[in-house]
RODO-2510 file (C-alpha; in nm, 4 decimals, decimal comma):
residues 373
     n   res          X          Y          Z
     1     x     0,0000     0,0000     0,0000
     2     x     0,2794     0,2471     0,0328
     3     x     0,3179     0,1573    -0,3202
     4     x     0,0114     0,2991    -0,3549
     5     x     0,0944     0,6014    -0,0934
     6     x     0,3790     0,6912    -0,3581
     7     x     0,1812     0,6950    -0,6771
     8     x    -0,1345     0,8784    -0,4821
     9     x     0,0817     1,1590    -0,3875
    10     x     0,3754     1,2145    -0,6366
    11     x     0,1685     1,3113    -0,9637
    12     x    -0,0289     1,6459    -0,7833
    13     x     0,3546     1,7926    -0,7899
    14     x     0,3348     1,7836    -1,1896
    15     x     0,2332     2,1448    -1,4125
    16     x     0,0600     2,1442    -1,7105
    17     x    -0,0894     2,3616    -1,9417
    18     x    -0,3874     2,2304    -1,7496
    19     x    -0,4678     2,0434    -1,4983
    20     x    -0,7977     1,8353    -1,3068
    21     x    -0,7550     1,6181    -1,0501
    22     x    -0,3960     1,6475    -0,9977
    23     x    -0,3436     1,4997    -1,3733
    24     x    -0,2032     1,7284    -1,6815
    25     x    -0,4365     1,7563    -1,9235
    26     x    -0,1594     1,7612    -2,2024
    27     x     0,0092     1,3805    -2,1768
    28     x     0,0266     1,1087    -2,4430
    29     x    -0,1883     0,8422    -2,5312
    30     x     0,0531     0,6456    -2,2269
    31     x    -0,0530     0,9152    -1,9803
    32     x    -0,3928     0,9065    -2,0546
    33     x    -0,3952     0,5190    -1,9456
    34     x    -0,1695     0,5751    -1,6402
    35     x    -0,3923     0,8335    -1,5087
    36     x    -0,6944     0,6176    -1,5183
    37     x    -0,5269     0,3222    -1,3465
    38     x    -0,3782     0,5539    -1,0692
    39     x    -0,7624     0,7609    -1,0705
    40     x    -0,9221     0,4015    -1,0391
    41     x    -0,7449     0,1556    -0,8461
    42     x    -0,5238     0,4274    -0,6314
    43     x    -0,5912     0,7922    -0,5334
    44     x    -0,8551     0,7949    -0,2587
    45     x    -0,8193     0,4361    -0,2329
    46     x    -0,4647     0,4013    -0,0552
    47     x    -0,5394     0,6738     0,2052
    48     x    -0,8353     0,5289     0,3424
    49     x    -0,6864     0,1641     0,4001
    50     x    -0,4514     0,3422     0,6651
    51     x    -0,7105     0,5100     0,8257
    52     x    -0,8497     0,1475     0,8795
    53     x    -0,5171     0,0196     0,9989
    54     x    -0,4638     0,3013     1,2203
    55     x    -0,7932     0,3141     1,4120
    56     x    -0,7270    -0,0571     1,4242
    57     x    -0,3378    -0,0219     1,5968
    58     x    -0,5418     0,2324     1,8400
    59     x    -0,8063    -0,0795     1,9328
    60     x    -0,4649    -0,2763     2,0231
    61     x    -0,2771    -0,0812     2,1856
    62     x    -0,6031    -0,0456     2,4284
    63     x    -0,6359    -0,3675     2,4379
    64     x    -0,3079    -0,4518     2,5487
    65     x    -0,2937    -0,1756     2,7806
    66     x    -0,6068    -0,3321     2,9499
    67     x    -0,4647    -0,7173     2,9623
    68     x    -0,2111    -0,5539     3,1484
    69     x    -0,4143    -0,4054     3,3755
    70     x    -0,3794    -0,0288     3,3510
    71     x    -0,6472     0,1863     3,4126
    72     x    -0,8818     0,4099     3,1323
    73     x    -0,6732     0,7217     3,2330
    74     x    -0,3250     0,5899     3,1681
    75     x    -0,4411     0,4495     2,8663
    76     x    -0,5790     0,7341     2,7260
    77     x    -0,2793     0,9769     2,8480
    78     x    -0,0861     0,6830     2,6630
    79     x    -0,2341     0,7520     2,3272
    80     x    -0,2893     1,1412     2,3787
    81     x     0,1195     1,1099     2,4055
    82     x     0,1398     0,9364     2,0463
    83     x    -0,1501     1,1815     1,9008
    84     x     0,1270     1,4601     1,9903
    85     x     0,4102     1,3230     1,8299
    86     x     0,2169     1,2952     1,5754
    87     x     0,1407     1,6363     1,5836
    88     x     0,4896     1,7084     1,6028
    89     x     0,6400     1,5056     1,3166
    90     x     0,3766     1,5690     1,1121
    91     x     0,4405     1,9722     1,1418
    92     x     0,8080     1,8882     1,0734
    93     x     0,7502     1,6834     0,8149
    94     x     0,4891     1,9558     0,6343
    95     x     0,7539     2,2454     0,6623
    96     x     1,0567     2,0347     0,5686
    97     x     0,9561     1,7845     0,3167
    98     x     0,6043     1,7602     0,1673
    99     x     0,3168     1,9571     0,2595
   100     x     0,0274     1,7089     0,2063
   101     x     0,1357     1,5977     0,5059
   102     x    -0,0959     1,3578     0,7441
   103     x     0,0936     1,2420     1,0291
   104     x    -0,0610     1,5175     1,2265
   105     x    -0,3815     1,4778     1,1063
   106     x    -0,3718     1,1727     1,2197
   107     x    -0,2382     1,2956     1,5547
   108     x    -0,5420     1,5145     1,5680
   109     x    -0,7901     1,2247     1,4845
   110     x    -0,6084     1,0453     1,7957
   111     x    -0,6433     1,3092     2,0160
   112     x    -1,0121     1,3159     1,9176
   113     x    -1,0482     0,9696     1,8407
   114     x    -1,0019     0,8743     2,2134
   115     x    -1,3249     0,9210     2,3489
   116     x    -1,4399     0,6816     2,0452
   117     x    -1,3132     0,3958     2,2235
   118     x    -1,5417     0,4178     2,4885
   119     x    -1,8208     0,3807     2,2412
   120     x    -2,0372     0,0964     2,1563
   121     x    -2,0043    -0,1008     1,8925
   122     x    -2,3376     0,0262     1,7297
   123     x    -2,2416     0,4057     1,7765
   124     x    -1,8835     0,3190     1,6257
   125     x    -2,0851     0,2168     1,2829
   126     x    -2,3655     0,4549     1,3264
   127     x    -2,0917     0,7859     1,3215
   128     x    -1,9069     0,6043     1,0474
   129     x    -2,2079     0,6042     0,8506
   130     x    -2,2727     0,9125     0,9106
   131     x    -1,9344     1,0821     0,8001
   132     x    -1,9713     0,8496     0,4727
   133     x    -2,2354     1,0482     0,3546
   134     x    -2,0921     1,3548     0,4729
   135     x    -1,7897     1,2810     0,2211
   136     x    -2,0633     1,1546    -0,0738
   137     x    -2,2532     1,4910     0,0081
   138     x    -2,1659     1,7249    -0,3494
   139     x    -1,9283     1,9442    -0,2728
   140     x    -1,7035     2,1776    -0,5325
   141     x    -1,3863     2,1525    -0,3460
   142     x    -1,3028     1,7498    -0,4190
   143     x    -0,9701     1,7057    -0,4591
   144     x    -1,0637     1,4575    -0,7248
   145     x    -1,2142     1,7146    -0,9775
   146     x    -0,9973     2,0030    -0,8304
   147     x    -0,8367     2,2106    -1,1412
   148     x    -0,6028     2,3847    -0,9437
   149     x    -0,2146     2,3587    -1,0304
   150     x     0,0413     2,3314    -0,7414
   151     x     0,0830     2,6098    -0,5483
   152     x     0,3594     2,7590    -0,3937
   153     x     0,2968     2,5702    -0,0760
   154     x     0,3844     2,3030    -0,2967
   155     x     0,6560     2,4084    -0,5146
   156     x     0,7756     2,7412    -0,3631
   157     x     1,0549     2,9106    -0,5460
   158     x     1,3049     2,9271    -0,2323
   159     x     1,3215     2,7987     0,1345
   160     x     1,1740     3,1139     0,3063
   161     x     0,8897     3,1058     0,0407
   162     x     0,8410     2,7014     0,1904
   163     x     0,8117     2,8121     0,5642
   164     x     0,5855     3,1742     0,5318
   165     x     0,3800     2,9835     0,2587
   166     x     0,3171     2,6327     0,4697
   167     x     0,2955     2,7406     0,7948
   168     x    -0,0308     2,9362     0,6692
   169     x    -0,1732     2,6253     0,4890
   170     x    -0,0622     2,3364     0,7190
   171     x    -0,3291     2,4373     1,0270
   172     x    -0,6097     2,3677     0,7716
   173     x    -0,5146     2,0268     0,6563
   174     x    -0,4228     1,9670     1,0019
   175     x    -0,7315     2,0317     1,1599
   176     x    -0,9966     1,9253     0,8217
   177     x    -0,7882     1,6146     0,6677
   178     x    -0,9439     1,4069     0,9823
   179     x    -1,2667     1,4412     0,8260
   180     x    -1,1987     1,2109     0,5592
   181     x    -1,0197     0,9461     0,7990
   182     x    -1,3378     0,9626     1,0047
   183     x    -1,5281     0,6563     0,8571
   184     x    -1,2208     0,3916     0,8587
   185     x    -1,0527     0,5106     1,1623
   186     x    -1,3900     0,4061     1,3427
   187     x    -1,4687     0,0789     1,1592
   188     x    -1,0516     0,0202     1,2243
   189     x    -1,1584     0,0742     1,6070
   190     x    -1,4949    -0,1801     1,5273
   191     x    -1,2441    -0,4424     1,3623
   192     x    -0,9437    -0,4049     1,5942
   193     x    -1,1727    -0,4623     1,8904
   194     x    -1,2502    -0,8268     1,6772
   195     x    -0,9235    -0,8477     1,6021
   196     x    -1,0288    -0,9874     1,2418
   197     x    -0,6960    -0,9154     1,0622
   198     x    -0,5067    -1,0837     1,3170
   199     x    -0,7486    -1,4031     1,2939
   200     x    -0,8430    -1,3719     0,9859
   201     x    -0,9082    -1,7932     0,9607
   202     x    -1,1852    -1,7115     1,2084
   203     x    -1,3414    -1,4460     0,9278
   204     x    -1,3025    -1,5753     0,5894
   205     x    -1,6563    -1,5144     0,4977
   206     x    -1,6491    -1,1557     0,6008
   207     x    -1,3028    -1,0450     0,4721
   208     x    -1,3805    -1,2082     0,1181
   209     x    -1,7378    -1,0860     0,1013
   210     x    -1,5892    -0,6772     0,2227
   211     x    -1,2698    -0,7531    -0,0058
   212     x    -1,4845    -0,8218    -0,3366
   213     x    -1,7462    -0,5825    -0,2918
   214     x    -1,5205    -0,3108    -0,1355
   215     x    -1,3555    -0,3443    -0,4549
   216     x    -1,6020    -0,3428    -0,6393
   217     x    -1,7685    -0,0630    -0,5588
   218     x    -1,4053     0,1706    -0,5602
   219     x    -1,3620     0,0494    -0,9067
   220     x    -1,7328     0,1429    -1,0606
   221     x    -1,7286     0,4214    -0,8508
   222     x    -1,4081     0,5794    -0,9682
   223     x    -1,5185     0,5598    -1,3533
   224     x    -1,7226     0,9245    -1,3557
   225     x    -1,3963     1,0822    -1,2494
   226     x    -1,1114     0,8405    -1,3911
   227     x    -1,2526     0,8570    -1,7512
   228     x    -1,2293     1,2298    -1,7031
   229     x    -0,9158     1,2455    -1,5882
   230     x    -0,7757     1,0548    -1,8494
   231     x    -0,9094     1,2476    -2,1234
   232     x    -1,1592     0,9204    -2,2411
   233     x    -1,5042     1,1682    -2,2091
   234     x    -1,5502     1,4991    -2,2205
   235     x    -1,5242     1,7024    -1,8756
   236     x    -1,8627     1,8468    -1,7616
   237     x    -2,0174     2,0966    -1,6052
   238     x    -1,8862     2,1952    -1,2969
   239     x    -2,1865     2,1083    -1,1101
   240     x    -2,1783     1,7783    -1,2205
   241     x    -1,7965     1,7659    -1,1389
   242     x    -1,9530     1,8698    -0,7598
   243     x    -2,1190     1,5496    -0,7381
   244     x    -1,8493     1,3175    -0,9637
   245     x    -1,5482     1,4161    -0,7151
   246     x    -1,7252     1,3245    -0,4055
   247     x    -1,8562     1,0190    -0,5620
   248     x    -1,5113     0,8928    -0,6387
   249     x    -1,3592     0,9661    -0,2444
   250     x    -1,6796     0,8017    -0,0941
   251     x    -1,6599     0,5248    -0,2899
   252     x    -1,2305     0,5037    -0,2093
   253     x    -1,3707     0,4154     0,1604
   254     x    -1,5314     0,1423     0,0457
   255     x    -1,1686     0,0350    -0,1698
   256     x    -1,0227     0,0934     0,1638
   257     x    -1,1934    -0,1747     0,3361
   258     x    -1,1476    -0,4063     0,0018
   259     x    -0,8114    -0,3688    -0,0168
   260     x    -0,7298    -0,4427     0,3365
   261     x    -0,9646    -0,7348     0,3505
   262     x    -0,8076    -0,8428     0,0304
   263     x    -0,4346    -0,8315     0,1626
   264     x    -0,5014    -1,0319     0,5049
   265     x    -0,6620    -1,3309     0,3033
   266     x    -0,3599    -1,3326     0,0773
   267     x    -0,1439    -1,2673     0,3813
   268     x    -0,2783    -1,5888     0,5485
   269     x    -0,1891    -1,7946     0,2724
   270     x     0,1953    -1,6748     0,2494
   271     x     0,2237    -1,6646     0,6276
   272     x     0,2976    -2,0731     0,6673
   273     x     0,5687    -2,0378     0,4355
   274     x     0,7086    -1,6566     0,3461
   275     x     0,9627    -1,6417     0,1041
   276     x     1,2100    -1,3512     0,0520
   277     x     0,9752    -1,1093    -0,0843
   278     x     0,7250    -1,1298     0,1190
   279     x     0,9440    -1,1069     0,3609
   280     x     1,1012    -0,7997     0,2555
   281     x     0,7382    -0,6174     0,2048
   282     x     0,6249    -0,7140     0,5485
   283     x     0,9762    -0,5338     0,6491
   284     x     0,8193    -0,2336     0,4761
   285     x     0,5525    -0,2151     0,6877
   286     x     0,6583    -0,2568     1,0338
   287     x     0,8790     0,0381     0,8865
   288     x     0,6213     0,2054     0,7443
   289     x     0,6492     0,5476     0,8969
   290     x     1,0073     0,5633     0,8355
   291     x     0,9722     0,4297     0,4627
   292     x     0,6551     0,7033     0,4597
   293     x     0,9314     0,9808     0,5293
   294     x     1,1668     0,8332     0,3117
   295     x     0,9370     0,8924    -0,0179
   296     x     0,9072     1,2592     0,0880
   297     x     1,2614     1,3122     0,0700
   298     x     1,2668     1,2335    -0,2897
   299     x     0,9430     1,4345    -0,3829
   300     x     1,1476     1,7087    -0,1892
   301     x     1,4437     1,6691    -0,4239
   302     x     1,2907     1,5834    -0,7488
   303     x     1,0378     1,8217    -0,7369
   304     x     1,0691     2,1269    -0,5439
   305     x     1,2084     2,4611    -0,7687
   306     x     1,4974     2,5134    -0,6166
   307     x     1,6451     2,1654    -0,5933
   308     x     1,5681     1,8871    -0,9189
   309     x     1,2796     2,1391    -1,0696
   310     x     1,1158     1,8205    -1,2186
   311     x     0,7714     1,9296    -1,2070
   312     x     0,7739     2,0443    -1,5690
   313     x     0,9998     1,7839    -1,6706
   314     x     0,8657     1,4500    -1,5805
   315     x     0,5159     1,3009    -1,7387
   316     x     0,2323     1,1036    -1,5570
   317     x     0,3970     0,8406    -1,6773
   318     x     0,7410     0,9026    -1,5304
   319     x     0,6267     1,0160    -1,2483
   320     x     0,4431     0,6986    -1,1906
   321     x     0,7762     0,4946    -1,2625
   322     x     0,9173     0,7190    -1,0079
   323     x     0,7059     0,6476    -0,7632
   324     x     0,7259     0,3110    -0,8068
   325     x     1,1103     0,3198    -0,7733
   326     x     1,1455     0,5213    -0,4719
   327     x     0,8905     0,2569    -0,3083
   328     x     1,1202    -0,0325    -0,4406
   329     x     1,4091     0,1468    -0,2927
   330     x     1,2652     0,1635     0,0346
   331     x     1,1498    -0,2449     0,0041
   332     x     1,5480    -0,2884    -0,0522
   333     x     1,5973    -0,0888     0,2664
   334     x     1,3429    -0,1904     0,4950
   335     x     1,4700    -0,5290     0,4479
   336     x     1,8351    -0,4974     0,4978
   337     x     1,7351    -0,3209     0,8194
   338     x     1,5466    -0,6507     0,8863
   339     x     1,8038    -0,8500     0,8201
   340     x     2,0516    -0,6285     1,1077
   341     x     1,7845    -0,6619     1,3117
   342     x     1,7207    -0,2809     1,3072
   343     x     1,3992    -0,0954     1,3634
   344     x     1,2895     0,1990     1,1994
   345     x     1,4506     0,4836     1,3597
   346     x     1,0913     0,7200     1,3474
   347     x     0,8833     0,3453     1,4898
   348     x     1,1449     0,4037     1,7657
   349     x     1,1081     0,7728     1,8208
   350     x     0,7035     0,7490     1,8038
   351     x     0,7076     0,3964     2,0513
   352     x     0,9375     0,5862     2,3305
   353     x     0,7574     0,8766     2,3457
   354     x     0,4292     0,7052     2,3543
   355     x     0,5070     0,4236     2,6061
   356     x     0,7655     0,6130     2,8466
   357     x     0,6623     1,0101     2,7672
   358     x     1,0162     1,0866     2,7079
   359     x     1,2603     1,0789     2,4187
   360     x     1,5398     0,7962     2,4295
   361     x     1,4054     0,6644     2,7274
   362     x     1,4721     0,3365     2,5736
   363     x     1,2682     0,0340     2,4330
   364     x     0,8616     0,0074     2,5745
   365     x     0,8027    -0,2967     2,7319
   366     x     0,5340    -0,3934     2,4054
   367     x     0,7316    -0,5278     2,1677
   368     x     0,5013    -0,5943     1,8613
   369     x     0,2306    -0,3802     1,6883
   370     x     0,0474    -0,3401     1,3970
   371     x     0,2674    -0,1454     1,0612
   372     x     0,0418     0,1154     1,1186
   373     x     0,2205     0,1749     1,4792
***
């Protein structure tokens, strides 16, 4: 999925002489069938699937917490400690590297998120419901349909053009990105609390039944907007743009869901016998914050004005086989760090605050979690 992560996020750096949906309008025949495969199977479909995985390494780490025996409070100061290094990194991360930055809305979905786990199961799927619709509601300002270029927050032309120019735009998608991870942060909670990925022989039926139609339903649900994108039909009318973009991120929830489902059946088939790649992917994603950070570093160099400048240089195309190098380079590194034996160092930074509320206060006495911790 951080395959996925890399293709999702590298193509909205590109110019054009237009652009929708983060796509120049301008490609070749190439581009145009790029675009719809990354409009259909990726963008609004990747982001989602984390959301799921993080509300479920919340439902864990509770659960853990309370097999040990500690009390509501010190759980909850527990995970208000992660939601602010989230916070933290994810600030860092949006003024150094790449604005689109979600670490700290995540961090602020946390700190909200808490008082979610005290919720029952009904009310859990009730409120997702609820934000679902919110998100399939027409709306003007999908990122899907949006035909804005990059802006300087983006691609500013010099360092002190980065900070003044981020610092502005980073409190918004801060405190409004946790909208979107509303829905499959609380069905992570509802599944964690189930633990269905980690027995996922006791829920074949659901996990196929979620991964097909999940999957389904991303895929038919992308085509208003993908065949758009790509140049196949004609673009509309704005309005019905306003109804097409949200259309295409509600039904990425769904993918979400699908996607996840879809990995932990295939997961439970490779897990009596991995061989080196799977082994090296799963390395990936107990890294995955680290190899997360890792793909910003090259969007920072390839892309911003004053370093690489590639933004009017590479294609969709080239882009994509960017993105799918960068994620291949961090597969090579995740794994030789398995193979020493290392963690991640940002997994270490994030697991010592959160367990011992101090930096380099040394390893927490948990010593397995989900990637998404």
């Amino acid at each position: 999925m951080l395959l996925f992560i890399a293709l999702a996020n590298s193509h909205y750096f590109l110019r054009g002489s237009s652009v929708l949906g983060g796509f120049p309008q301008d490609g070749s025949k190439l581009d145009q069938v790029v675009t719809w495969v990354i409009a259909t199977f990726v963008d609004g479909r990747a982001f989602p699937m984390f959301g799921l995985l993080f509300g479920y390494g919340v439902a864990q780490i509770v659960r853990r917490q309370t097999e040990a025996g500690a009390a509501w409070r010190s759980a909850r100061r527990l995970l208000w400690r992660r939601s602010l290094v989230l916070v933290v990194l994810g600030f860092l991360h949006a003024m150094l590297l790449y604005v689109g930055d979600i670490l700290a809305a995540y961090g602020v979905l946390l700190f909200i998120g808490v008082w979610a786990l005290r919720w029952k199961d009904r009310t859990l799927l009730i409120v997702a419901a609820v934000f679902l619709l919110l998100t399939a509601m027409p709306s003007a300002d999908s990122l899907a349909t949006s035909a804005d270029p990059p802006d300087p927050s983006m691609l500013p032309p010099d360092l002190w053009s980065q900070i003044s120019e981020r610092i502005t735009v980073q409190p918004f998608i801060m405190v409004l990105g946790p909208i979107g991870f509303v829905t499959p942060f609380l069905i992570g909670l509802w599944a964690g609390r189930r633990r269905i990925l980690e027995r996922p022989a006791q829920h074949v039926k659901l996990l196929r039944t979620t991964a097909a139609f999940g999957i389904g339903v991303a895929v038919l649900g992308a085509q208003p907007v993908s065949l758009v994108l790509a140049g196949f039909v004609d673009k509309p009318s704005d309005g019905t743009l306003s109804v097409f973009g949200p259309l295409h991120d509600a039904a990425g929830v769904f993918g979400g869901l699908g996607y996840a489902s879809l990995i932990c059946l295939i997961a439970m088939r490779l897990s009596t016998a991995p061989g080196p790649i799977t082994l090296a992917i799963s390395a990936v994603g107990q890294r995955s914050l680290t190899c997360y950070l890792a793909q910003s570093v090259v969007w920072t160099v390839a892309f911003t004005p004053y370093l690489a400048d590639l933004s009017d240089t590479l294609t969709v195309t080239t882009t994509a086989l960017l993105a799918a190098t960068t994620w291949l380079a961090t597969v090579f590194l995740a794994d030789r760090m398995r193979r020493t034996g290392s963690r991640g160092p940002f997994e270490i930074l994030i697991r010592n605050v959160t367990y011992r509320g101090r930096f380099g206060a040394g390893r927490p006495p948990i010593r397995r979690e989900s990637p998404t911790g």
